[in-house]
Each structure stands twice: as structure tokens, then as C-alpha cells.
C-alpha positions as CSV (number, residue, x, y, z in Angstrom):
1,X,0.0,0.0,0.0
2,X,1.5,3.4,-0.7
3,X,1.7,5.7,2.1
4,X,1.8,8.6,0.0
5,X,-1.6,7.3,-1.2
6,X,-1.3,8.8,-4.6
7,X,-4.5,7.0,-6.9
8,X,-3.7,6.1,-10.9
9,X,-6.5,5.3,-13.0
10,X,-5.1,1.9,-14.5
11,X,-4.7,0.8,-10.8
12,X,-8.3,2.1,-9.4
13,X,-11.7,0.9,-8.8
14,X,-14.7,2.5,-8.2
15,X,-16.5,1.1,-5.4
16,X,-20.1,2.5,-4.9
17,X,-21.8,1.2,-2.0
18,X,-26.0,1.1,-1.6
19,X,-27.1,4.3,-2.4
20,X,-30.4,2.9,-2.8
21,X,-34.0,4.6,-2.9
22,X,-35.0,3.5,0.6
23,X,-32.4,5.8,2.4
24,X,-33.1,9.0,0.2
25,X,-35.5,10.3,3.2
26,X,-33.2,9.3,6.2
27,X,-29.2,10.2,4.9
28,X,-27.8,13.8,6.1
29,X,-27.6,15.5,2.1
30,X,-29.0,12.8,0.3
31,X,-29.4,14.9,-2.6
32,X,-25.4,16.5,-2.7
33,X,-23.9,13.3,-2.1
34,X,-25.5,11.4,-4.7
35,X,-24.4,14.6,-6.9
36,X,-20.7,13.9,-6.1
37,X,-21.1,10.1,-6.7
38,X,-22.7,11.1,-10.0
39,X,-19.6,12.8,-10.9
40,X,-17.4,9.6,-9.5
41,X,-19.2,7.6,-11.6
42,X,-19.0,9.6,-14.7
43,X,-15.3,10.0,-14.4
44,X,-14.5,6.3,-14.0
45,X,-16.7,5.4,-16.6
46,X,-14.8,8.1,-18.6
47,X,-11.5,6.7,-17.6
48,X,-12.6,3.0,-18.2
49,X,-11.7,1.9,-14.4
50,X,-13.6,-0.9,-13.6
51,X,-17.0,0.0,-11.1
52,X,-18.5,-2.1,-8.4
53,X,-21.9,-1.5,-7.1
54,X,-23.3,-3.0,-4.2
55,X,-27.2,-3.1,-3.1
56,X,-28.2,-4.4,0.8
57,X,-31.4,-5.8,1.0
58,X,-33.0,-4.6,-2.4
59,X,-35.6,-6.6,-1.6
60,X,-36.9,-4.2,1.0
61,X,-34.8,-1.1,0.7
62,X,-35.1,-0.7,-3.6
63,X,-32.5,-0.6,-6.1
64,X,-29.5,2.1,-6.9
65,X,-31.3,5.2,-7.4
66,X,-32.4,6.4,-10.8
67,X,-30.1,9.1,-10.9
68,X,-26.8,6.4,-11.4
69,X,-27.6,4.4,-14.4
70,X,-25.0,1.4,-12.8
71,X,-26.9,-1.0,-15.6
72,X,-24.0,-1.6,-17.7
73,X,-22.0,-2.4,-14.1
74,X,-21.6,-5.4,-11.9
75,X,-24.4,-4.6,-9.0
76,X,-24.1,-7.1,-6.1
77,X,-26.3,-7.6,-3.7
78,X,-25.8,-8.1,0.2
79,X,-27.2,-8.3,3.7
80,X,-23.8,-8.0,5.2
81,X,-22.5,-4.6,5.6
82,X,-19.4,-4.8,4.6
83,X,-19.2,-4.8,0.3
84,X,-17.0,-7.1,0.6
85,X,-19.0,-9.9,0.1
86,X,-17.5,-13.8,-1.5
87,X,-19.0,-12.5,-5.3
88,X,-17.8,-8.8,-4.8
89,X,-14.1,-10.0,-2.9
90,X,-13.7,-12.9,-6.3
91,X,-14.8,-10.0,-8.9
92,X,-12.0,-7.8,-7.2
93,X,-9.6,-10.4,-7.3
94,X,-9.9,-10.9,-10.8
95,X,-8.7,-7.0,-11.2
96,X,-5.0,-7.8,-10.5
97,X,-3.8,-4.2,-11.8
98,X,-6.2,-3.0,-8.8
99,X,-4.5,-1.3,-6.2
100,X,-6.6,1.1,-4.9
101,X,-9.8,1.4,-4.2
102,X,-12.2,4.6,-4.6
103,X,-15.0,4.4,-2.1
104,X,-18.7,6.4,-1.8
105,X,-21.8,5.6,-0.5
106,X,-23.8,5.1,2.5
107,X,-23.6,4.8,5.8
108,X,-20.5,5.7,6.1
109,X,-20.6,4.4,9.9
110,X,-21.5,1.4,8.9
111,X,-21.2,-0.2,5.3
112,X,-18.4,2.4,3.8
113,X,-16.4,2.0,7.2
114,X,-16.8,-2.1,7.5
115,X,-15.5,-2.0,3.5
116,X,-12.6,0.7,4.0
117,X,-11.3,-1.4,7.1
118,X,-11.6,-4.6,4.8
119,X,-9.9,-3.3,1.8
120,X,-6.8,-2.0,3.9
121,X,-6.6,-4.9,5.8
122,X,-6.1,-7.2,2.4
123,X,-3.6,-4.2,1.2
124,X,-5.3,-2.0,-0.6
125,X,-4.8,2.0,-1.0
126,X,-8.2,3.3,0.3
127,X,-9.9,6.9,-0.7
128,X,-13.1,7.5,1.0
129,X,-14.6,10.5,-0.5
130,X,-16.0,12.4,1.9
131,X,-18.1,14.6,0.0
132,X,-19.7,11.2,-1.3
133,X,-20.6,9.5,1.8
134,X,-23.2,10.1,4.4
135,X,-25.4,8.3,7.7
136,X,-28.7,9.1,9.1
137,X,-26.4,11.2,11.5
138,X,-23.7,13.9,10.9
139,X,-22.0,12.4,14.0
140,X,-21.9,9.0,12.7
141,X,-20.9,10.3,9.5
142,X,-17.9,12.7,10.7
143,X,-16.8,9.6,13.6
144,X,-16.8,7.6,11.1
145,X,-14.2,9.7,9.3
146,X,-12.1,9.9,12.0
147,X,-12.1,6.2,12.5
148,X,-11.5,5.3,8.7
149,X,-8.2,8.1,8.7
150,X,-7.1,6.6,11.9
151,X,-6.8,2.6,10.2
152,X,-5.2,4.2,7.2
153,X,-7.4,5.5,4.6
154,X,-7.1,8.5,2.6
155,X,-9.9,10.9,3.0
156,X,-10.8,13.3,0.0
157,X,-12.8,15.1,-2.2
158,X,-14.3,14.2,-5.4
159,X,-12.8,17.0,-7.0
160,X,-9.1,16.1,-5.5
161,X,-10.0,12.2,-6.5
162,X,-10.5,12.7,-10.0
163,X,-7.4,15.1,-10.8
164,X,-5.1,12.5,-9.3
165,X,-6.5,10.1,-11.6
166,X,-5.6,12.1,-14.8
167,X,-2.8,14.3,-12.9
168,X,-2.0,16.3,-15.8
169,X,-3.9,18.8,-18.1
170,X,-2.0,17.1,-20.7
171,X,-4.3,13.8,-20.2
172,X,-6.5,12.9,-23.1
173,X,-9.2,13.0,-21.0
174,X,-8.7,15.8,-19.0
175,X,-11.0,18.5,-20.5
176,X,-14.0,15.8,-19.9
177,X,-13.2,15.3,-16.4
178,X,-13.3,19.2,-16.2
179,X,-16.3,19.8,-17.1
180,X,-17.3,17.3,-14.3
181,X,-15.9,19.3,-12.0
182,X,-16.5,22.7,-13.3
183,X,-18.9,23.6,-11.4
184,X,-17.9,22.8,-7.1
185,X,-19.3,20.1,-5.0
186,X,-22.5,20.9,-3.8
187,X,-22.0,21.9,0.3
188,X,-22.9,18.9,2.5
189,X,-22.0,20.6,5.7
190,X,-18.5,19.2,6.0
191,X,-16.6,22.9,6.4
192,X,-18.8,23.8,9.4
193,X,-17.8,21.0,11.4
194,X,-14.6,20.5,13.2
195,X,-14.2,17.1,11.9
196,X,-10.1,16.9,11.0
């Protein structure tokens, strides 16, 4: 795992976990965070790393929400919490250029956290993006920061993610990935918090 925790698109996955219509009414910023894993998704798919979806329970909390079109993706489902799940964990294996993992979703307390302390403990460079992940609580949410910094994954922003994947203006897709980001984040009430 690289301390430095720099992120290259031919070693990356995007891992986008259950962001599902059941928990629109109940996350903190619902609406912004699916914005920023809109834009994830959009730049992965535009730098052909492979994506990952999981789905817990789609049987009573729905499907991916409408907004992400994760059709043409592998979608697993899971009651666990953790994605990492025997289908997900032998589809990830099979990505042996894979080195670090990109992480969104929801809760971030419980599903995103269980999946970053997973992933580092079977060596992988984690990047939970804050501005994509969120729990019924902002104290769940910002603990759960904390805890998933201290075990040794990087937190950051969409916006920071995606221009370490291309990392220079030069990159043939560059101009695509900013016009993602040309317009900020949406605020999910990160800055008002004294969270780092």
C-alpha cells in the first residue's frame, strides 16, 4: 500500500456502495452526495476503471437510485454490511492491476467504514470520498471519518479524487473530467464541522 496514497487510473476501482432509494428520506444531504457520486461515476466510466456496485437488501430497501444508471455495471447484492461480500471480494480479485480502491456511498458508519477497514486490511490503497458518503447522523458520519483516517485511509474530495487520476492537463481525458468538475461540489455541511 502506498503511504503517499497517490491514486492512478489503470490501478483504481470504483467502489459505490448502496445508495439505494429506501435511504433518500433518512441520509444527512442525500441529494449532494448522490451529486458527487454522480460525478465519480461519470469520471470512472470516462477513464474506463472498472466499477463495483453493491445493493443491501434490495428486496426491501429498492435498487441504486435512478439518478446512477449502474446498468452496464456489476451490482451485487448483500445483507452484510461490509461490500466485501465472497462474489464482490472474487470479482475484485480478478482485477490484479487493482490497487486502490475509490470508495462512496452510504452509511458511512456502517457499510463504507466495515468496506474501507476490509480493503486496507487485504492491502489495498483506500480513498473514501467524503463529500460522497453520508449516515442518518452527521455524528456518525464525521466519527466515522475519523475512525476510517485513523486505520489508514485517505480521506478526500471528489474533485481532489478525480485530478489524481488524470494528474496532468496534458491527459486525453482531461477536459472531460473538467467539465465534471466545473462547477464545485455541492455543500454537505462538512466545512462547518470541526471534523479533522
Amino acid at each position: 500500500m502506498s503511504r503517499a496514497g497517490k491514486i492512478l487510473h489503470k490501478s483504481a476501482a470504483l467502489l459505490v456502495c448502496d445508495l439505494q432509494e429506501k435511504f433518500r428520506p433518512s441520509i444527512q444531504h442525500f441529494p449532494q452526495v448522490l451529486n458527487v457520486a454522480a460525478r465519480l461515476l461519470k469520471g470512472a466510466e470516462l477513464l474506463d476503471m472498472p466499477v463495483l456496485v453493491t445493493e443491501q437488501y434490495p428486496k426491501g430497501l429498492g435498487h441504486t437510485v435512478s439518478e446512477l444508471d449502474v446498468s452496464h455495471h456489476k451490482v451485487f447484492t448483500k445483507t452484510c454490511f461490509s461490500m466485501m461480500v465472497p462474489t464482490l471480494q472474487a470479482e475484485i480479485q480478478k482485477l490484479k492491476d487493482v490497487r486502490s480502491v475509490v470508495l462512496c456511498g452510504i452509511e458511512a458508519h456502517a457499510c463504507v467504514q466495515q468496506t474501507a477497514l476490509d480493503l486496507i486490511e487485504q492491502g489495498y490503497d483506500v480513498h473514501v470520498v467524503v463529500d460522497a458518503c453520508s449516515s442518518r447522523t452527521m455524528v456518525d458520519r464525521l466519527v466515522a471519518y475519523q475512525r476510517m483516517r485513523a486505520s489508514g485511509a485517505h480521506l478526500s474530495t471528489c474533485e481532489s479524487v478525480l485530478l489524481g487520476l488524470v494528474r496532468d492537463a496534458g491527459h486525453p481525458k482531461f477536459k472531460q473530467i473538467q467539465e465534471i468538475i466545473r462547477e464545485p461540489s455541492p455543500d454537505s455541511a462538512l466545512l462547518s464541522r470541526q471534523w479533522l
